[in-house]
C-alpha positions in Angstrom: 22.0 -3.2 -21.2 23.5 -4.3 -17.5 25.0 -7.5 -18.3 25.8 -8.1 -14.5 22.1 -7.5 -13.7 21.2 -9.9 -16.8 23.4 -12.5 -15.8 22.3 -11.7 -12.1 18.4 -12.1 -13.1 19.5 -15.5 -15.0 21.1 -17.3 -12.1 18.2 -15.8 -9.6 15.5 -17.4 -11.9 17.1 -20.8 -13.0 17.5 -21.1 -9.0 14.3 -20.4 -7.6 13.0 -22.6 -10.7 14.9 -25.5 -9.7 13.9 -25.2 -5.6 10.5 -24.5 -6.5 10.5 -27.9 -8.5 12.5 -30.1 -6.6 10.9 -28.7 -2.5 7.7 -27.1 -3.7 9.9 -23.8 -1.6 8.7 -20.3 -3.2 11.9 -17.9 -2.9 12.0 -14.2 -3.4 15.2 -12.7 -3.9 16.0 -10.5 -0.9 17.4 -7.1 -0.4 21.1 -7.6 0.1 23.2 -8.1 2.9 26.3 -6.3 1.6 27.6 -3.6 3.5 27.5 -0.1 1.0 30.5 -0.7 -0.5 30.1 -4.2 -2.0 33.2 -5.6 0.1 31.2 -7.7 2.3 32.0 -11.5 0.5 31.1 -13.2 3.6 29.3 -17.1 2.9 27.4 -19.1 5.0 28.3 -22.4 6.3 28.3 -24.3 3.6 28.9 -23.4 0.0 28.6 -25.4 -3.0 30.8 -23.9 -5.9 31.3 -24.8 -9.8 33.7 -23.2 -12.5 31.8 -22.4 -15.6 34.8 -22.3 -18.1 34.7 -20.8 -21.6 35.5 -17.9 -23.8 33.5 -15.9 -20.6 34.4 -17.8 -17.8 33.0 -17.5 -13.9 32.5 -19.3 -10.4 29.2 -19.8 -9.5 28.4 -20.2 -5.5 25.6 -21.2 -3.4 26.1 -20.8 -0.1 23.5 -21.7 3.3 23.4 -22.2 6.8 23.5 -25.9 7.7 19.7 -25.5 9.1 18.6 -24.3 6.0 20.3 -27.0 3.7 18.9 -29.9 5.8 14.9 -28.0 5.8 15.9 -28.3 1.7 17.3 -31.5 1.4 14.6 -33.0 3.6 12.0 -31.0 1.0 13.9 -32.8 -1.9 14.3 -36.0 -0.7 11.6 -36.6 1.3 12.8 -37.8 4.4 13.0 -36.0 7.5 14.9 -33.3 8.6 16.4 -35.8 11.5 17.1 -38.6 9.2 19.4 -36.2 6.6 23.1 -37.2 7.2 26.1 -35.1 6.1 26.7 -36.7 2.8 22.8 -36.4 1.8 23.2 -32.5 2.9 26.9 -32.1 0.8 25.1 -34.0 -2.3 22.0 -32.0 -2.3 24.2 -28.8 -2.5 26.5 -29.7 -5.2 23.1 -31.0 -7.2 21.3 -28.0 -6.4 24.5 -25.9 -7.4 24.6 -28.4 -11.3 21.1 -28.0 -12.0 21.4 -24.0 -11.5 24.7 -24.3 -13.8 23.1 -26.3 -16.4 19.7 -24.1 -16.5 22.1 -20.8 -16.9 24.3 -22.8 -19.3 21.0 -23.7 -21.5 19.0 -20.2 -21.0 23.0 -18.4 -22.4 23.3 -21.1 -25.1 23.9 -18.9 -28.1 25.4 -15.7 -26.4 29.1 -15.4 -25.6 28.6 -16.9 -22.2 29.4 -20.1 -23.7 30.6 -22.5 -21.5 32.2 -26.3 -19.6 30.9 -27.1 -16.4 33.3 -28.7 -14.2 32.7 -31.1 -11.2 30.3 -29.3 -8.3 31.9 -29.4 -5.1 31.2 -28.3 -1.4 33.3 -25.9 0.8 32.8 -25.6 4.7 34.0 -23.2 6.7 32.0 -20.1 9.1 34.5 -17.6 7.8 34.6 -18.2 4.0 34.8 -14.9 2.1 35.1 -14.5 -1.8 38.1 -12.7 -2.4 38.3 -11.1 -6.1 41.0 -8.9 -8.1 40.2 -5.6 -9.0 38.1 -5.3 -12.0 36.3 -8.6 -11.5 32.9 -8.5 -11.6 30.8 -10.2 -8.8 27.1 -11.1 -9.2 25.6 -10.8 -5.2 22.5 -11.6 -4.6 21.0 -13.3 -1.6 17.3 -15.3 -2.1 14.9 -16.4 0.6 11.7 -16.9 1.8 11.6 -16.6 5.9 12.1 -20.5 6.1 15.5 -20.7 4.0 18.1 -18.2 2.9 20.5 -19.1 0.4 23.3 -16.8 -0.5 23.9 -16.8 -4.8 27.6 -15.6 -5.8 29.0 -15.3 -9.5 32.4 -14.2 -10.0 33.2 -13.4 -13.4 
C-alpha cells in the first residue's frame, strides 16, 4: 500500500465532497501541473493552510486564483459574485480548508494519522512556493472542473 496516494485519495475526496455540498460544483481531480521532477511547489493567489498536529503530523493547503474563490464563495453563500468582499472570500477559504481537515481527520480516526487541528488561516501572495526538506513527503494534486481550479497540498 501507497500511503501518499491513500492519504492523497482521502484529502481529494473529503474536498470535492464538501464543494459539491456547500456550491452544488462537481470537481474532477486533474492531471498535474508539476513539472517531471516534482519541484514545481508554486500556489495560486490565495492559499488557505492548516497544521494537522499529532503522532503523524502535516500542513494541509488549498490554494486558488482569486476569480475562482469568489465563483466559490458566491456558490456558498449565495450572493453574487460582485457583492463577495475580501473578508467573505478569506473566510470561505479558511472554512473550506476546516471542513476538508475535519472530514480527513474523521475518515483517519483510528489509524496513526491521529491528529489536533489548529486555527485555518489565509496566505496571499503570486509567488508562494512550498518549500520542503529532503525526505518530506508532499501530497500534490490539483482538482478542477473548467469553471474552478483549486490546487490541494499536504506536506507531511
Amino acid at each position: 500500500m501507497d500511503i501518499g496516494n491513500e492519504l492523497g485519495l482521502i484529502f481529494c475526496e473529503s474536498l470535492t465532497e464538501i464543494v459539491s455540498t456547500f456550491s452544488g460544483f462537481s470537481l474532477d481531480v486533474l492531471p498535474s501541473e508539476d513539472s517531471a521532477d516534482g519541484n514545481d511547489n508554486n500556489l495560486y493567489d490565495i492559499t488557505g493552510v492548516m497544521g494537522l498536529n499529532g503522532k503523524k503530523s502535516a500542513v494541509l493547503f488549498l490554494s486558488m486564483n482569486e476569480n475562482d474563490i469568489r465563483l466559490l464563495c458566491s456558490y456558498m453563500i449565495g450572493a453574487s459574485i460582485d457583492e463577495i468582499t475580501k473578508n467573505e472570500i478569506e473566510d470561505a477559504l479558511c472554512e473550506l480548508v476546516n471542513m476538508t481537515a475535519g472530514s480527513v481527520k474523521l475518515r483517519l480516526s483510528g489509524s496513526e494519522y491521529i491528529f489536533n487541528l489548529s486555527s485555518p488561516f489565509v496566505l496571499r501572495s503570486q509567488n508562494l512556493r512550498i518549500i520542503a526538506k529532503n525526505k518530506t513527503n508532499i501530497i500534490s494534486k490539483v482538482i478542477g472542473n473548467g469553471e474552478i481550479t483549486i490546487k490541494l497540498r499536504v506536506v507531511y
